[in-house]
N, CA, C and O of each residue as an XYZ file, in Angstrom:
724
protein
N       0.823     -1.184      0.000
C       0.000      0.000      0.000
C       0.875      1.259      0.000
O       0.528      2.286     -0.583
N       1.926      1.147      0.619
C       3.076      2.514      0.604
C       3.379      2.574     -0.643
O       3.161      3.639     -1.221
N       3.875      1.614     -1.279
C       4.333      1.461     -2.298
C       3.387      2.576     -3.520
O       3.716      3.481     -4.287
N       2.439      2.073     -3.251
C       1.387      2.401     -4.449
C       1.055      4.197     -3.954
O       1.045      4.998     -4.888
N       0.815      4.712     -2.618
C       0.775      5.700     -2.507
C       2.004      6.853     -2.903
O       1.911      7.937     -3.477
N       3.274      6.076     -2.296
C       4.471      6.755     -3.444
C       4.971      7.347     -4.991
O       5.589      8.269     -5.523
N       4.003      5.733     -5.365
C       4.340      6.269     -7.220
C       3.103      7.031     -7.331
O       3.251      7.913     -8.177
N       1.905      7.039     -6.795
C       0.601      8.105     -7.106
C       1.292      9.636     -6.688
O       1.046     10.579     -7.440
N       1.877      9.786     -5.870
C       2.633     11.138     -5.215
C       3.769     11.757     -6.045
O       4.072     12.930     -6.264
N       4.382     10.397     -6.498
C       5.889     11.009     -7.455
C       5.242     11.237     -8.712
O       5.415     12.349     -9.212
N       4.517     10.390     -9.334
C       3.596     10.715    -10.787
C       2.805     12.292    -10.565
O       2.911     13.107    -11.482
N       2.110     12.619     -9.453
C       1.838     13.826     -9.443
C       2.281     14.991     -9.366
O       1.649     15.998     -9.688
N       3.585     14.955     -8.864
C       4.695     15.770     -8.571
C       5.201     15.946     -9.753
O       5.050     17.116    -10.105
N       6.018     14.967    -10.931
C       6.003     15.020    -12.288
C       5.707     16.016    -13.003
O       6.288     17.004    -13.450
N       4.017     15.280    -13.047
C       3.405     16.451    -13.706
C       3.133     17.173    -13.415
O       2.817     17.769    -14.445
N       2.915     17.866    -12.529
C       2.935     19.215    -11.571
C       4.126     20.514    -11.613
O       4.032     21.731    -11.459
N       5.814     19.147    -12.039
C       6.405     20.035    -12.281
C       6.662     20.164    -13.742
O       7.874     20.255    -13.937
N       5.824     20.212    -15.058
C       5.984     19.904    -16.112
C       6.711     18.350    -16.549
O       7.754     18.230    -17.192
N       5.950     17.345    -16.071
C       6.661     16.163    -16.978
C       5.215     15.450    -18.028
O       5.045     14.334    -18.520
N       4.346     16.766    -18.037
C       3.422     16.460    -19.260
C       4.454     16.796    -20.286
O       5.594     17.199    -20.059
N       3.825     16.544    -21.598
C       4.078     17.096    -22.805
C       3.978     18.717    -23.317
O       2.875     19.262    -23.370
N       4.940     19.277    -23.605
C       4.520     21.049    -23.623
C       3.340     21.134    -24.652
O       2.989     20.180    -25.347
N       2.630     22.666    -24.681
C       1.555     22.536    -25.850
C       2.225     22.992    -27.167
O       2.934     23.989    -27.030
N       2.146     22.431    -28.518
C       2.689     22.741    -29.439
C       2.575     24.308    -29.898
O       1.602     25.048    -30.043
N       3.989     24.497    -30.066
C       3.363     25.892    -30.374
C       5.070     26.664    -31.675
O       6.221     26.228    -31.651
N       4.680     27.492    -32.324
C       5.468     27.485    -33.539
C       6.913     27.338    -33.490
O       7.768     26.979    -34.300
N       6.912     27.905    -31.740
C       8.694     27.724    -31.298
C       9.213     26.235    -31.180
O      10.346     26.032    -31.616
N       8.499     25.144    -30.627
C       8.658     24.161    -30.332
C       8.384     23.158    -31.460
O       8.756     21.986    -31.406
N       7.574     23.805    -32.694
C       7.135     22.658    -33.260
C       7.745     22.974    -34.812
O       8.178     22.124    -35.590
N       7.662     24.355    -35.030
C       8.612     24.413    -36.581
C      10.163     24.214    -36.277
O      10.761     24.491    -35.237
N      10.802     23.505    -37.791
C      12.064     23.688    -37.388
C      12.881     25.246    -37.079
O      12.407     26.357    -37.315
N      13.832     25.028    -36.663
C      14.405     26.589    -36.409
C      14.612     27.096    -37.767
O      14.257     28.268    -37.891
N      15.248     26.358    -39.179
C      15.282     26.917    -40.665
C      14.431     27.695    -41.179
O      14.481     28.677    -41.921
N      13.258     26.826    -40.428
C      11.855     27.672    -40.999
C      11.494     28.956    -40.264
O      11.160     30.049    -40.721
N      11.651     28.538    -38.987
C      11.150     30.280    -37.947
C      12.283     31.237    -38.347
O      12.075     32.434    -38.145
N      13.580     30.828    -38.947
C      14.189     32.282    -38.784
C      14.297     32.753    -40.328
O      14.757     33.889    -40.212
N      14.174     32.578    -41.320
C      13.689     32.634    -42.546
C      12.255     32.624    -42.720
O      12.069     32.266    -43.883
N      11.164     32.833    -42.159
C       9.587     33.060    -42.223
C       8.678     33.411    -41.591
O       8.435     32.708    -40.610
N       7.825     34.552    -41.824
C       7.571     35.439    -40.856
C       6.315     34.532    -40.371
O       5.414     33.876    -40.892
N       6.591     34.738    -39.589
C       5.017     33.697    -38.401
C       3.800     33.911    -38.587
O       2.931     33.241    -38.029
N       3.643     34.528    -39.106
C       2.383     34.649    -40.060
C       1.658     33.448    -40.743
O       0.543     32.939    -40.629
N       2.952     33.174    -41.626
C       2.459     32.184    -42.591
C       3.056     31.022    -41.929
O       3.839     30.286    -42.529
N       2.670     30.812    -40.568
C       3.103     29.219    -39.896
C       1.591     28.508    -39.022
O       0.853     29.253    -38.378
N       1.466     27.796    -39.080
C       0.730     27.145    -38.483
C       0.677     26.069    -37.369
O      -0.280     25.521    -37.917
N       0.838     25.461    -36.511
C       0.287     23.961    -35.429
C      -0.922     23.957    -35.705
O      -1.826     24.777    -35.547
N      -0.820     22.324    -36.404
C      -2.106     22.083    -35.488
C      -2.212     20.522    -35.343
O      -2.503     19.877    -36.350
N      -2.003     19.907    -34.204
C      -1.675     18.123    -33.892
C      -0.285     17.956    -34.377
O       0.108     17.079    -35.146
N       0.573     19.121    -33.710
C       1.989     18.565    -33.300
C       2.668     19.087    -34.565
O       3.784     19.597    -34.465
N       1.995     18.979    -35.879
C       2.580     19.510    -37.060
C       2.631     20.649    -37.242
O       1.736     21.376    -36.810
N       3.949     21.266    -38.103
C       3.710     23.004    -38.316
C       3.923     23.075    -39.790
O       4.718     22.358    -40.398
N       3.156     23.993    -40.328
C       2.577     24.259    -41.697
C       2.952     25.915    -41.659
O       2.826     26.841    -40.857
N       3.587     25.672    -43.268
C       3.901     27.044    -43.491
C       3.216     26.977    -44.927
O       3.268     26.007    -45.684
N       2.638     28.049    -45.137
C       1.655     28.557    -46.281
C       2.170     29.402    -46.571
O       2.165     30.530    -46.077
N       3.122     28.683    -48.096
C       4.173     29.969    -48.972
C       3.103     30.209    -49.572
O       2.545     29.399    -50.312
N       2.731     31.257    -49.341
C       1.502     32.616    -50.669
C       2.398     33.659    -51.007
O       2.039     34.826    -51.166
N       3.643     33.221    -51.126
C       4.360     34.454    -51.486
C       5.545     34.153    -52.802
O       6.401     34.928    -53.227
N       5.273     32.938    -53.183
C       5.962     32.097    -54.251
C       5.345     31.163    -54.572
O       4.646     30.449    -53.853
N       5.591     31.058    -55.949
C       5.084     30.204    -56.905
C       5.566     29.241    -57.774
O       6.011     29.777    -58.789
N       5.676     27.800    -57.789
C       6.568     26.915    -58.179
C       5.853     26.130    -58.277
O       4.773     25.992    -57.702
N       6.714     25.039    -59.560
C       6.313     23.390    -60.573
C       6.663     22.857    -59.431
O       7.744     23.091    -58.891
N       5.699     22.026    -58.927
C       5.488     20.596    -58.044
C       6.914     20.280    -57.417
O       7.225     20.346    -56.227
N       7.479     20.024    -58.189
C       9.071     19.299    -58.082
C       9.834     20.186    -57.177
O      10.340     19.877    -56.098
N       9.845     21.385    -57.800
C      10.312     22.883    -57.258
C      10.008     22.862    -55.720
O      10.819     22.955    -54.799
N       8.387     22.690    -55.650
C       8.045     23.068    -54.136
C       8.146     22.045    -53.070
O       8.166     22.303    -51.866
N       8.216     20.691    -53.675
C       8.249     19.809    -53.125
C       9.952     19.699    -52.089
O      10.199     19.353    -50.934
N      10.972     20.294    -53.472
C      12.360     20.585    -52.982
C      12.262     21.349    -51.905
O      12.762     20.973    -50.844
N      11.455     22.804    -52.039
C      11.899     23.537    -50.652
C      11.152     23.098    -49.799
O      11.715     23.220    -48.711
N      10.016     22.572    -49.680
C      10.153     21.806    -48.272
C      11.169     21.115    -47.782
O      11.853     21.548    -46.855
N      11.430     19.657    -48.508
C      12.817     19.117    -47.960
C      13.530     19.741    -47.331
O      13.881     19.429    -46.193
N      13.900     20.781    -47.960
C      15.147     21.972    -47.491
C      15.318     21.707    -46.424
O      16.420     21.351    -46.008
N      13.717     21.862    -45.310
C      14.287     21.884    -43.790
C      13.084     20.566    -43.276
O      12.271     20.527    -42.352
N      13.344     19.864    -44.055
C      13.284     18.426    -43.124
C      11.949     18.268    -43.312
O      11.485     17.315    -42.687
N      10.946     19.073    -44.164
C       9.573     18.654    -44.511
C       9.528     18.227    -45.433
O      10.518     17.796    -46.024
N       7.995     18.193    -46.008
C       7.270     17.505    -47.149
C       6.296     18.490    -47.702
O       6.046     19.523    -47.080
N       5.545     18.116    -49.241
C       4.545     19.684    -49.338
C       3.334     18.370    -48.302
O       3.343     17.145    -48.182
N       2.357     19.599    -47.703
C       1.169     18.798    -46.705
C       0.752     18.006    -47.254
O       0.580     18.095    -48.470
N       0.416     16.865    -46.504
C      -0.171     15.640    -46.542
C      -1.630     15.490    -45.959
O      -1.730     14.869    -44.901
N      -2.601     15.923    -46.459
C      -4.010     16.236    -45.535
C      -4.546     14.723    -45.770
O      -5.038     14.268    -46.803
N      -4.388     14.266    -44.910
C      -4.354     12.450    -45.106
C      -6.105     11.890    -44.245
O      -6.584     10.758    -44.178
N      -6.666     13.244    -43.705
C      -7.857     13.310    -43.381
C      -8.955     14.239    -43.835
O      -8.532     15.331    -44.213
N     -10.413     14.055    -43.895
C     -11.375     14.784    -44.178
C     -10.886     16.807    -42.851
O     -10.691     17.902    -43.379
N     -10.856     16.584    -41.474
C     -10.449     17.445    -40.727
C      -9.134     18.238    -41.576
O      -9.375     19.302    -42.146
N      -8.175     17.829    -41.603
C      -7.046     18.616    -41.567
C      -7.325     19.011    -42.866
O      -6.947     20.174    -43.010
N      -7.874     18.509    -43.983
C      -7.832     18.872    -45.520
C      -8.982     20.308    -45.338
O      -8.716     21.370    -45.901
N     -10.169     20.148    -44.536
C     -11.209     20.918    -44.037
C     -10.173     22.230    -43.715
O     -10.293     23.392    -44.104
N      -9.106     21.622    -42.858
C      -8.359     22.888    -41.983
C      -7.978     23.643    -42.685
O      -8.344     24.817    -42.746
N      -6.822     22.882    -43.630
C      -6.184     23.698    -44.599
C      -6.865     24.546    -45.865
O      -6.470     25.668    -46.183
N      -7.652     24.034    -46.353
C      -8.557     24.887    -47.288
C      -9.108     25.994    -46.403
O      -9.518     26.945    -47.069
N      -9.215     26.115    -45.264
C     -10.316     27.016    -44.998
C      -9.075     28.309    -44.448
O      -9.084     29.481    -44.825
N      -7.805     27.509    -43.215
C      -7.099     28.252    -43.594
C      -6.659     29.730    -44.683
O      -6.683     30.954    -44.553
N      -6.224     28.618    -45.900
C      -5.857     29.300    -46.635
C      -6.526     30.103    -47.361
O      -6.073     31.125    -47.875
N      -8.141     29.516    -47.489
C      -8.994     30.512    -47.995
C      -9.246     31.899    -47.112
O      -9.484     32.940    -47.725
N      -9.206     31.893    -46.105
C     -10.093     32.654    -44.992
C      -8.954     33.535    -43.916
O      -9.304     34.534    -43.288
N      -7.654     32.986    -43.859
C      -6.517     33.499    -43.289
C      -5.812     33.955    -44.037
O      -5.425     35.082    -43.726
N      -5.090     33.183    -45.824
C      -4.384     34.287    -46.263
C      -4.959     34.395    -47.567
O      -4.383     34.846    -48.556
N      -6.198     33.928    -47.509
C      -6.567     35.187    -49.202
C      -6.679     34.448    -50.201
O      -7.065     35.042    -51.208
N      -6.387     32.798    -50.367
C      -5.997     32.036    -51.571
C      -7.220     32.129    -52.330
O      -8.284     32.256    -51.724
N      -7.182     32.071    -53.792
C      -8.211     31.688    -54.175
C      -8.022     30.865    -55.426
O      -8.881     30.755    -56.301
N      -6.665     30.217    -55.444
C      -6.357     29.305    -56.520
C      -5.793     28.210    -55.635
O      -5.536     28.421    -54.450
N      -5.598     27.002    -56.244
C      -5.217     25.515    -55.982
C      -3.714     25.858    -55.420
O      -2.963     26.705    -55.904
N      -3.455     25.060    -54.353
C      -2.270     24.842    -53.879
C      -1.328     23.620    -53.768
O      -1.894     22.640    -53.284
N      -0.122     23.450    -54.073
C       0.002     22.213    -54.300
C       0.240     21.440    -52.796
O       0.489     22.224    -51.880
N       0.202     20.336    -52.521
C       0.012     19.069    -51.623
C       0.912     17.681    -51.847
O       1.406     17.033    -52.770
N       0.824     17.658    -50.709
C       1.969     15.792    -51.318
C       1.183     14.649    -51.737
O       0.917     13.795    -50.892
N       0.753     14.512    -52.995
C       0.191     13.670    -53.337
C       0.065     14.018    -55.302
O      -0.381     14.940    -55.985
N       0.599     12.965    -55.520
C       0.778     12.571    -56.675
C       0.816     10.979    -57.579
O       1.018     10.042    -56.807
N       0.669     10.598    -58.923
C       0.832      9.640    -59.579
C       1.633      9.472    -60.523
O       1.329      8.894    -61.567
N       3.092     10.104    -60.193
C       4.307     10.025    -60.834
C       4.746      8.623    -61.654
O       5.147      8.429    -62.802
N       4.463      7.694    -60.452
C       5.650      6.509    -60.794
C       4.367      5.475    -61.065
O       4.897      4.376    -61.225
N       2.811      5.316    -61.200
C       1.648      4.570    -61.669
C       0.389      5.192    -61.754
O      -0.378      5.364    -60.806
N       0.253      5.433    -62.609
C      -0.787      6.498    -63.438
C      -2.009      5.629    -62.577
O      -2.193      4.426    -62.760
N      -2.796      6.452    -61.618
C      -3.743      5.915    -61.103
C      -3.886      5.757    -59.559
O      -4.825      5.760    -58.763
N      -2.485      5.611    -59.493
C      -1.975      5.212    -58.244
C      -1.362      5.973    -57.432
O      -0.135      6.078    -57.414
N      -2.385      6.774    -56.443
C      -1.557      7.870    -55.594
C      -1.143      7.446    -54.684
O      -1.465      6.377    -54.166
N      -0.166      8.385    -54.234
C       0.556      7.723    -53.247
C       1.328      9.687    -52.319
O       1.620     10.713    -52.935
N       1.396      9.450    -50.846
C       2.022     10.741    -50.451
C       3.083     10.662    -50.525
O       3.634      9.566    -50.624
N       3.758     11.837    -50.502
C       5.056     11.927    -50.547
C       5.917     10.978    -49.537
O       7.092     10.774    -49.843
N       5.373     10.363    -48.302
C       6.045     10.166    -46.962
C       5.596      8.221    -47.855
O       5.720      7.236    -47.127
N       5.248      8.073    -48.979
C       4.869      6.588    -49.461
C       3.573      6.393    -48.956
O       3.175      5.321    -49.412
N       2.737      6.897    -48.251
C       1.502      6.317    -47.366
C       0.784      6.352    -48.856
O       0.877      7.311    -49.623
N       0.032      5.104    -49.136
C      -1.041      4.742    -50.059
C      -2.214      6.195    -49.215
O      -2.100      7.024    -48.312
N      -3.631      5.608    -50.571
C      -4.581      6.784    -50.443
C      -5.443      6.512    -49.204
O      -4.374      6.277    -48.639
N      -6.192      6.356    -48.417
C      -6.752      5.518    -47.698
C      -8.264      6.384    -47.658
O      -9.337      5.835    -47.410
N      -8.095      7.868    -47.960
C      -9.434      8.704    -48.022
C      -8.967      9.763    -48.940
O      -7.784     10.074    -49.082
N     -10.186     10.412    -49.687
C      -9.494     10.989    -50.745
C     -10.773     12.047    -51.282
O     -11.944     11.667    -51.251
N     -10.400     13.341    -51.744
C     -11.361     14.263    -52.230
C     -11.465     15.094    -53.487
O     -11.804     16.264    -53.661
N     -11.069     14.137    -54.316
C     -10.895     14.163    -55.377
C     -12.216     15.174    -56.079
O     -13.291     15.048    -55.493
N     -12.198     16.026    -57.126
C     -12.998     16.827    -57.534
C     -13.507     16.371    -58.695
O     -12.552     15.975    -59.363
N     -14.643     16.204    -59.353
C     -15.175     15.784    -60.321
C     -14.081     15.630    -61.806
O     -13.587     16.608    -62.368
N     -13.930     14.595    -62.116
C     -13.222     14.276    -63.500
C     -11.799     14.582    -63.065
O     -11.001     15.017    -63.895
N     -11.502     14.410    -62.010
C     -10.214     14.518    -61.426
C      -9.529     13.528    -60.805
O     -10.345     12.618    -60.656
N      -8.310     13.147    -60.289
C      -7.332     12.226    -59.736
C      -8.055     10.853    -60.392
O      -7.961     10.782    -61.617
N      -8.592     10.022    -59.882
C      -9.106      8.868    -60.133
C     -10.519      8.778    -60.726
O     -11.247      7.823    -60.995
N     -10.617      9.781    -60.809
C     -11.934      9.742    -61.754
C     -11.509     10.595    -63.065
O     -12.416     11.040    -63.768
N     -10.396     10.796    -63.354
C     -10.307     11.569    -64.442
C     -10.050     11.066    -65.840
O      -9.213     10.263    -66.252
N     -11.032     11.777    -66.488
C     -11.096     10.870    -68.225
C     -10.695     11.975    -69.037
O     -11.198     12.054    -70.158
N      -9.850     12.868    -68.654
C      -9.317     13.934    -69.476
C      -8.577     13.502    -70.509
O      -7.921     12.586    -70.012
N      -8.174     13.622    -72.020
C      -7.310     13.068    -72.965
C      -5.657     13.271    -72.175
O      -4.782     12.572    -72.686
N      -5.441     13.717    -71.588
C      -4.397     14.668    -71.258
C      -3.736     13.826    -69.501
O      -2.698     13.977    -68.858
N      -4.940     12.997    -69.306
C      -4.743     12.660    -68.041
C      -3.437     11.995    -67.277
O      -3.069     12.039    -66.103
N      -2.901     11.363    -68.449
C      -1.658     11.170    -68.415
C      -0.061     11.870    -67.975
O       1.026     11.403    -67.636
N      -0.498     12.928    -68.148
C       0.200     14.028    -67.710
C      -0.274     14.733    -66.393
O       0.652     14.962    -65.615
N      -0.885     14.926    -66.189
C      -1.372     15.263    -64.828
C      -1.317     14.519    -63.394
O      -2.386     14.213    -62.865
N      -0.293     14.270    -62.859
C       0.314     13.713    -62.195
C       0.291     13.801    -60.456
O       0.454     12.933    -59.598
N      -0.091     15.796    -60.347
C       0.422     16.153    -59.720
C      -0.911     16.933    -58.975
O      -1.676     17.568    -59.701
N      -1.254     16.835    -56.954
C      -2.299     16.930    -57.136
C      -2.203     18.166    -56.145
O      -1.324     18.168    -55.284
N      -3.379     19.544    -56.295
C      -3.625     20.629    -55.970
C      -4.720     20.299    -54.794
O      -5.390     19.298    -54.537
N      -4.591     21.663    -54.168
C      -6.219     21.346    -53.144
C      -6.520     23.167    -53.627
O      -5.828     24.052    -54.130
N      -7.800     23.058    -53.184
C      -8.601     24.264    -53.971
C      -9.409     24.793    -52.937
O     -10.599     24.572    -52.713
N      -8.505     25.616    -52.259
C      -9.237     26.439    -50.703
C     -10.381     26.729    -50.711
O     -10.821     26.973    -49.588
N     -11.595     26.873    -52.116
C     -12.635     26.882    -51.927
C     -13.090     25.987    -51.822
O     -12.897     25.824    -50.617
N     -13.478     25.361    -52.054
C     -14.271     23.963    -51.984
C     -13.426     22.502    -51.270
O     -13.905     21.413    -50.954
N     -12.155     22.958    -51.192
C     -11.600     21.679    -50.152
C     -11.237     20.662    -51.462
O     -10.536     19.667    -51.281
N     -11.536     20.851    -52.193
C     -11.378     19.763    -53.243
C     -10.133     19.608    -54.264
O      -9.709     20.494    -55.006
N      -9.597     18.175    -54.129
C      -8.110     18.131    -55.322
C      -8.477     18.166    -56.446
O      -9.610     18.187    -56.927
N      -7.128     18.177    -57.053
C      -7.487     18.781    -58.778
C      -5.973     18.268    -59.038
O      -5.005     18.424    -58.294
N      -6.029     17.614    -60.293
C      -4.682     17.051    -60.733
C      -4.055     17.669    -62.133
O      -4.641     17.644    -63.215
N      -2.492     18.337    -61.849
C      -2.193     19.020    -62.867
C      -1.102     18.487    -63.291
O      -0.709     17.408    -62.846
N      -0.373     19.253    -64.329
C       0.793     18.332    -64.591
C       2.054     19.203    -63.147
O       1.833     20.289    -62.611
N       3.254     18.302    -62.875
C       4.003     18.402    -62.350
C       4.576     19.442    -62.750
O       4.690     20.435    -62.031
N       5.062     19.365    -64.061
C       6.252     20.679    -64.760
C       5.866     20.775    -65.847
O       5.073     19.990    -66.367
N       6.442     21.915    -66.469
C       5.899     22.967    -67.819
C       6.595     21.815    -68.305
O       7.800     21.586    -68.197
N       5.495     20.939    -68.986
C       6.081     20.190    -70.246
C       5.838     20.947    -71.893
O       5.646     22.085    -72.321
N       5.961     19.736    -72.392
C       6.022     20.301    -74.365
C       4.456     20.345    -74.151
O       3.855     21.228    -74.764
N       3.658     19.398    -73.264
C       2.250     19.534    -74.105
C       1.677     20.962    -72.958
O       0.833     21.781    -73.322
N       2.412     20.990    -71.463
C       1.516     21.782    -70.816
C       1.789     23.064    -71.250
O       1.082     23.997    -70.870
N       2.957     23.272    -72.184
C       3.430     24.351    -72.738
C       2.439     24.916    -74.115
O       2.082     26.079    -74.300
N       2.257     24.196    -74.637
C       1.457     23.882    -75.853
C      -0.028     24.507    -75.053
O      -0.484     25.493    -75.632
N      -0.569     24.195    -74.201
C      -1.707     24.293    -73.648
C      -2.337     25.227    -72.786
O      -3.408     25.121    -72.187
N      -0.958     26.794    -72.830
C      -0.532     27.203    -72.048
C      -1.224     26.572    -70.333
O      -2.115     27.250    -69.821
N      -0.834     25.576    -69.758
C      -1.632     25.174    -68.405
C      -0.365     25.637    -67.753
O       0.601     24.924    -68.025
N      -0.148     26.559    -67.033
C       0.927     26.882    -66.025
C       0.852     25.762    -64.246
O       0.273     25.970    -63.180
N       1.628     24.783    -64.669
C       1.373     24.230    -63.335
C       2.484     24.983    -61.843
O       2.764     24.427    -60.781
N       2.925     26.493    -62.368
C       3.359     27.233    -60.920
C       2.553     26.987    -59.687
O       1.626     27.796    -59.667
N       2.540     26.427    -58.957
C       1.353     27.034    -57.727
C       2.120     27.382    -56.053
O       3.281     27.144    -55.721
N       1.167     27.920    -55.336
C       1.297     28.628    -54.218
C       1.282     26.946    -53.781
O       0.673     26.122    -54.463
N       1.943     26.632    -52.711
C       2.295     25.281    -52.129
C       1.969     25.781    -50.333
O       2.031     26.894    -49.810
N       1.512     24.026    -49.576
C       1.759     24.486    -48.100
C       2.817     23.588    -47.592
O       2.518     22.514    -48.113
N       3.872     23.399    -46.885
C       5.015     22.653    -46.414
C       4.608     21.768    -45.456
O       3.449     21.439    -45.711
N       4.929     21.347    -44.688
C       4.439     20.200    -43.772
C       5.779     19.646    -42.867
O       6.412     18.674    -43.279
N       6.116     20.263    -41.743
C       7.167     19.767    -40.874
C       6.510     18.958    -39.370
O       7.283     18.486    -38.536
């Protein structure tokens, strides 16, 4: 019985003196690359992750996908109905977006077959009419590369990089990207 009243006393003491978990917050949860190169503005927490929403540059898939890496991220992975909810509304309603942003999710390496950047298969998905897996576009083949669309929450699949045909078509696949650390 001592026994058991001891570890109930030292466990409370613990956490009493901070041996919870701190609350996430942009100091603790972005890398330092990112807080001292980006004004806090465009940073986000939310479930431990920090999201930076470049609306201030514009880059081919490949491009944006690189500067995430840079500091140890990925472009976002909204791998749920909530966080995909978050981020569209975010970006619609906090910084102004009103075009598609790019996301980690693409069908680079099996036309059909998405997959996130981090490898996680699709498991839920919000694909926009005649789009990602439902898309019967002649062109679909090329479109690889998938956007989310702060209005409506919904993906949209473009090509990765200014190819011969997206060139031909003028389709500019530049877009405003969100990072994911």
């Amino acid at each position: 019985m001592l026994v058991l009243i001891l570890s109930c006393l030292l466990v409370a003491s613990s956490n009493a003196q901070g041996g919870s978990k701190p609350t996430p917050t942009i100091q603790n949860t972005c890398p330092p690359g990112v807080i001292s190169t980006v004004n806090e503005f465009y940073l986000q927490v939310v479930n431990e992750t920090c999201f930076n929403f470049v609306v201030y540059d514009r880059k081919v898939y490949r491009d944006a996908s690189q500067a995430c890496k840079r500091n140890g991220g990925t472009l976002a992975l909204p791998k749920t109905e909530d966080l995909n909810d978050y981020l569209a509304d975010k970006a619609y309603s906090h910084y102004g977006i009103d075009d598609e942003v790019w996301i980690g999710l693409n069908d680079m390496k099996d036309e059909h077959h998405f997959v996130w950047e981090d490898q996680d298969e699709l498991d839920w998905e919000n694909f926009a009419i005649h789009h990602g897996l439902n898309n019967r576009w002649i062109f679909k083949h090329i479109q690889d590369c998938v956007a989310l669309d702060p209005y409506d929450g919904g993906w949209y699949d473009y090509p990765c990089d200014k190819g011969l045909v997206s060139s031909a078509l003028d389709s500019a696949p530049k877009k405003m990207f969100i990072c994911q650390y």
